[in-house]
N, C-alpha and C positions, 0 to 999 in steps of 0.2 A: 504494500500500500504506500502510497505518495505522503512522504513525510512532509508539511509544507509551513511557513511562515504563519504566525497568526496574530501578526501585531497590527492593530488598527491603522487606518492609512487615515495619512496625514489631512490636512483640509483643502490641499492643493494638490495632490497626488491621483494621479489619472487613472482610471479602473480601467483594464486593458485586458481580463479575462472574457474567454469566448468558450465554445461550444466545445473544443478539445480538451482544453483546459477540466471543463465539465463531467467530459467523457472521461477522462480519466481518473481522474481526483475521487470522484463521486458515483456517476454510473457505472464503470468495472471495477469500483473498488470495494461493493458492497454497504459505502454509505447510502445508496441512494433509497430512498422511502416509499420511492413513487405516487409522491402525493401534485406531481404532475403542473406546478409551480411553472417551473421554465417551458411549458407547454402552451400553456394560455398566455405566460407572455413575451412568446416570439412571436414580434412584427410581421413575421416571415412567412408565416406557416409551412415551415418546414419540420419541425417537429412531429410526431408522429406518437403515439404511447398504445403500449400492449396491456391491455386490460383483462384479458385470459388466460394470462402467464406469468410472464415476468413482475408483471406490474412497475414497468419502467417504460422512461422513453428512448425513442430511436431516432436517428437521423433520417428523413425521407429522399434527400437527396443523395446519388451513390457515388458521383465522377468523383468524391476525395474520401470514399470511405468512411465506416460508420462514424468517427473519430473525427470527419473535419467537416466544415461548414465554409461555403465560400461567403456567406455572410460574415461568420467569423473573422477572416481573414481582411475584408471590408472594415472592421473594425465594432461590427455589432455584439453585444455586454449583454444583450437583455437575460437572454438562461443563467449566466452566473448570476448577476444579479435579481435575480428570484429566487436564489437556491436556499431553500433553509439550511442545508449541509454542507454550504463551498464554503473553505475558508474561514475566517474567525464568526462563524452566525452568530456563535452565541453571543459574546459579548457586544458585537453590535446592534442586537435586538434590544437586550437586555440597557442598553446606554441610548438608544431610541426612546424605547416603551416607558423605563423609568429614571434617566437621567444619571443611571453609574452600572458600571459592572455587578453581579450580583457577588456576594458575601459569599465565602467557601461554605459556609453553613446552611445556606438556603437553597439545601438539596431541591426543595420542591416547588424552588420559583419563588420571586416575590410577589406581593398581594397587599390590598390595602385591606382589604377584609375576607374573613373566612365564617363561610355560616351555612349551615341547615337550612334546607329552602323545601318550598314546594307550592304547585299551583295553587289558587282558593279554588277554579272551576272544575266541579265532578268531570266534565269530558275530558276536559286537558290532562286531569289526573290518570281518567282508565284507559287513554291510550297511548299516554306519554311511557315514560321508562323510568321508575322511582322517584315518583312526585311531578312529574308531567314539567321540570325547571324550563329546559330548554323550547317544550316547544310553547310553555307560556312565554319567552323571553321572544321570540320569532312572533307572536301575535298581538303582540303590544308593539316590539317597532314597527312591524306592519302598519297597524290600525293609529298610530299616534305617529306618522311621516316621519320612522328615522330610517327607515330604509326599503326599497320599494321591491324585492326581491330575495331569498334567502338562497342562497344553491347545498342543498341537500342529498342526503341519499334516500332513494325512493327504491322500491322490489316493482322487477321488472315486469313489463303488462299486465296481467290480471293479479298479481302478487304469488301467484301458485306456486311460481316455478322458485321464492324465495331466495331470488338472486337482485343484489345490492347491485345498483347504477346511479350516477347521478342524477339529478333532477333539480327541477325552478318551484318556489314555494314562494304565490304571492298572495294568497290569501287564508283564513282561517282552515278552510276546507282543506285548504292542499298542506298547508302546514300536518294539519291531525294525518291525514292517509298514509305523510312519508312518517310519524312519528313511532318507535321504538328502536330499539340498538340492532345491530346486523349481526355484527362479529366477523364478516367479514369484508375482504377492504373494497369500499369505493374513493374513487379518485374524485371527492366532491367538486373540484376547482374545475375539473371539465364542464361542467355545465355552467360554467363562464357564459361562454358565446352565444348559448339558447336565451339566456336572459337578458342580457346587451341586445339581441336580436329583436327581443320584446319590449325594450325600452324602455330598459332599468338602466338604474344610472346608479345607486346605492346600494352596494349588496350587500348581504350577511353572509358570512361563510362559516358552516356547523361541519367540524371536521376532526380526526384525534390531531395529539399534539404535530404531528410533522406537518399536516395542513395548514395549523391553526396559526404556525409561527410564518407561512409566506408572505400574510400581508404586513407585520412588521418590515421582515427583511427587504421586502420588497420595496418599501416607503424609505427605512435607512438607506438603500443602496439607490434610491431615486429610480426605480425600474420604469419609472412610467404610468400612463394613464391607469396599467389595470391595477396596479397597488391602493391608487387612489380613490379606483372604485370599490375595494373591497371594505367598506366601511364598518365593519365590527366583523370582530371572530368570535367564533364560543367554538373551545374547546371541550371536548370530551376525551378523560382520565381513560388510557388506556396500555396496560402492558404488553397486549400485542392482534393482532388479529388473523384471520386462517384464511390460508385457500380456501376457493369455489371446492377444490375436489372432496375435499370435508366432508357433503353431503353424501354424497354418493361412494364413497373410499369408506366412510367411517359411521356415520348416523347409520347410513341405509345396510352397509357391507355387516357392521358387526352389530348393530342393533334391531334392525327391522324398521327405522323410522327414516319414510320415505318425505322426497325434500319438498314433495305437493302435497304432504299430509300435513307439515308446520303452519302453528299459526302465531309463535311466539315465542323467542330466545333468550334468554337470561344467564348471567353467569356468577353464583355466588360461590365461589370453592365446587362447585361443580356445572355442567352443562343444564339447564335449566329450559326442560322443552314443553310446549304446551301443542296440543294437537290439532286439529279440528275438529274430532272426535268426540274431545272434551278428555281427551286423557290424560296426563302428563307420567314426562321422564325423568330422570335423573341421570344421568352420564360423566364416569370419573373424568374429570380435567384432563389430568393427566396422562390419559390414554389418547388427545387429540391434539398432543403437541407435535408428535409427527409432520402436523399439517401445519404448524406456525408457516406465516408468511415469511420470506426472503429477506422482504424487505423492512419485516421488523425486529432482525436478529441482532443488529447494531443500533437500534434505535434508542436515544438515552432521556427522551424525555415522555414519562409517564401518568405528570400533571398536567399536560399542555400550559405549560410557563410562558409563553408570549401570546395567549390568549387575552381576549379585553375579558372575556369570563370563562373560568375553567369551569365542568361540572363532572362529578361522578358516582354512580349509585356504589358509594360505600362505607362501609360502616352495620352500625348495629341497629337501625333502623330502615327497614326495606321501603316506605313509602318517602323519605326524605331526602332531597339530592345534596349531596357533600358542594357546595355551592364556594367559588372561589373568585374576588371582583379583583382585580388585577387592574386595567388601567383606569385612569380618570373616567373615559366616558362608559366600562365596564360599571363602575360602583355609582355612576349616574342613573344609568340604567335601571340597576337594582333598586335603588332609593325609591324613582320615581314609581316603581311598580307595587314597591312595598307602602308609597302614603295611596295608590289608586287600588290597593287591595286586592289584585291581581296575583300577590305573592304574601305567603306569611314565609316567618322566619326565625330563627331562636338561632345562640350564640355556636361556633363551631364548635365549641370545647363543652358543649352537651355531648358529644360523644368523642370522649378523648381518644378511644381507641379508634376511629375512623381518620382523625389527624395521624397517630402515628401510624395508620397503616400507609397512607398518604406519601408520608416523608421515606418509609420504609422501601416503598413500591420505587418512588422519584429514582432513591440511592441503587436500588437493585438494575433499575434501567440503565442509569449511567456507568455502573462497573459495565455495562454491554460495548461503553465506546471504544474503539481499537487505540490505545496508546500512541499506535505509529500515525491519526489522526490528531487535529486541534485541542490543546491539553484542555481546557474549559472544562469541557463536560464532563472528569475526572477530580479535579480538583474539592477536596474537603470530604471526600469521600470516609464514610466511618470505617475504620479497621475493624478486618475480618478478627471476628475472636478464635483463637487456640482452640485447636482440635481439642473436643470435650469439654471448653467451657461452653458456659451460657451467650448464648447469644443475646443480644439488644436490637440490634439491626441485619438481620437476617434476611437473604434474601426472598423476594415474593416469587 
């Protein structure tokens, strides 16, 4: 792996990274996420991304090989400059979003507030995903002009075949239909161009952490119109998500639960399946890591730390979302929704174990990052305890 420089460039120092650069550094080196960032904003459309596989992108043009871009060599930045994994992201997010490098201690992101959230509205509640947070957060900026389009993941045509794609959510309705967790990955940022198409101009982007941090970096690195469109993130706490073949390799192969017979996924320390039938499963975790994604093997952030809101169903209370307001207009947001009663709310450290599994989970992610990459996401890491003591920060 490309061992590379990760000191902040100066204020007059010229960004001169392109699509090789990219190629190398990041896409064959296994950092890449494929949360599809330098895809939506190549000028170019020369980009191209495999959503059945790899979950990465590719070069569409061939005369200089997968590796080069005659753009590139023009002198067009935009793909590095999206990247949430090229070069020092993190501390440039982090000194964007909140005005310094983060603390070796603040494994799990900085935050202005940490709380227990969850809708007040019954529908929002039963078909959201542990207190319905996010998709009440997606129906208040709708409905009170903070942003005119949300890009989400939605299950493909009639839901049956419960396969995760992007999707455009601009109203109540479409919000609730795309609402509960997948598990497995969509590239939300693809559905960029459907909603610019429809004439949005403001979008929300709801995605796990490697999504959540593009429009940061994107806005640090000055990438252009689309960072600017991306006007709030909510991330969603995640330590990793599966391949498509999951369904069929492993639900269906060694369980008998077929992937048109789900009607709802959950994950608390085990697989958590509800049927149509009306049945439910229960499936050891750890018989489905097999199928972890590629591209979430290095992935080191498990709070989504440059979201304007992180959220995550965890903890000791199943209807409550582990709610995290991170930038200025992140804890805006919240406020405004909690005096319009749209949210209630109680302090995060009602359940102290939900924070430390939090920081636990954060710390576990970032021992994932390769050494021979940008030291950040390593830094202040807890020591592993001695074979046979007790652990404190154990991996999740």
């Amino acid at each position: 792996m490309v061992s590379m420089s990760v000191e902040l460039r100066g204020p007059t120092e010229r960004w001169k990274a392109e699509w090789a650069d990219l190629y190398e550094e990041v896409v064959t080196s296994g950092l890449c996420t494929g949360c599809a960032a330098c895809v939506v904003a190549c000028p170019h459309d020369v980009l191209g991304y495999d959503a059945g596989g790899t979950y990465r992108p590719f070069h569409l043009e061939e005369e200089l090989g997968p590796g080069g871009c005659t753009h590139g060599l023009r002198g067009c930045t935009s793909c590095t400059r999206a990247c949430p994994r090229f070069r020092s992201w993190e501390p440039e997010a982090d000194s964007f979003l909140f005005g310094r490098p983060r603390e070796p201690s603040e494994q799990a992101g900085m935050s202005r507030t940490v709380l227990l959230a969850r809708a007040t509205d019954p529908e929002v509640v039963g078909k959201g995903q542990d207190g319905g947070v996010v998709s009440a957060i997606l129906i208040w900026c709708l409905e009170h002009d903070r942003i005119d389009a949300a890009l989400v993941s939605v299950l493909e045509g009639d839901g049956s075949g419960w396969r995760a794609v992007p999707g455009v959510a601009t109203n109540r309705a479409e919000v609730l239909a795309a609402a509960g967790s997948r598990y497995t990955y969509s590239a939300n940022t693809l559905a960029y161009a459907d909603a610019i198409a429809a004439g949005a101009e403001r979008l929300a982007l709801v995605g796990m952490g490697c999504q959540a941090s593009a429009p940061v970096v994107m806005k640090a690195r000055k990438a252009g119109k689309v960072g600017r469109r991306l006007a709030l993130s909510i991330g969603l706490m995640c330590s990793k998500t599966f391949d498509d073949a999951i369904f069929e390799e492993f639900f269906d192969a060694r369980y008998g639960i077929a992937r048109k017979d789900i009607a709802k996924i959950n994950i608390k320390g085990v697989f958590q399946i509800w049927c149509r039938d009306g049945s439910y499963h229960e499936v050891p975790l750890k018989e489905g890591h097999a199928w972890t994604r590629e591209g979430c093997k290095l992935c080191p952030d498990f709070a989504a730390e440059h979201a304007d809101i992180s959220a995550g169903g965890i903890g000791a209370f199943s209807d409550w979302t582990l709610t995290v307001a991170r930038s200025e207009q992140g804890q805006e947001v919240i406020d405004e929704m909690v005096a319009g009663g749209a949210l209630e709310v109680r302090p995060g450290d009602d359940d102290p174990d939900a924070l430390a599994l939090m920081s636990r989970l954060a710390s576990a992610s970032r021992r994932r990052w390769p050494a021979s990459a940008a030291p950040e996401p390593r830094l202040g890491l807890p020591a592993r305890p001695a074979r046979g003591q007790p652990s404190r920060q154990a991996d999740g």
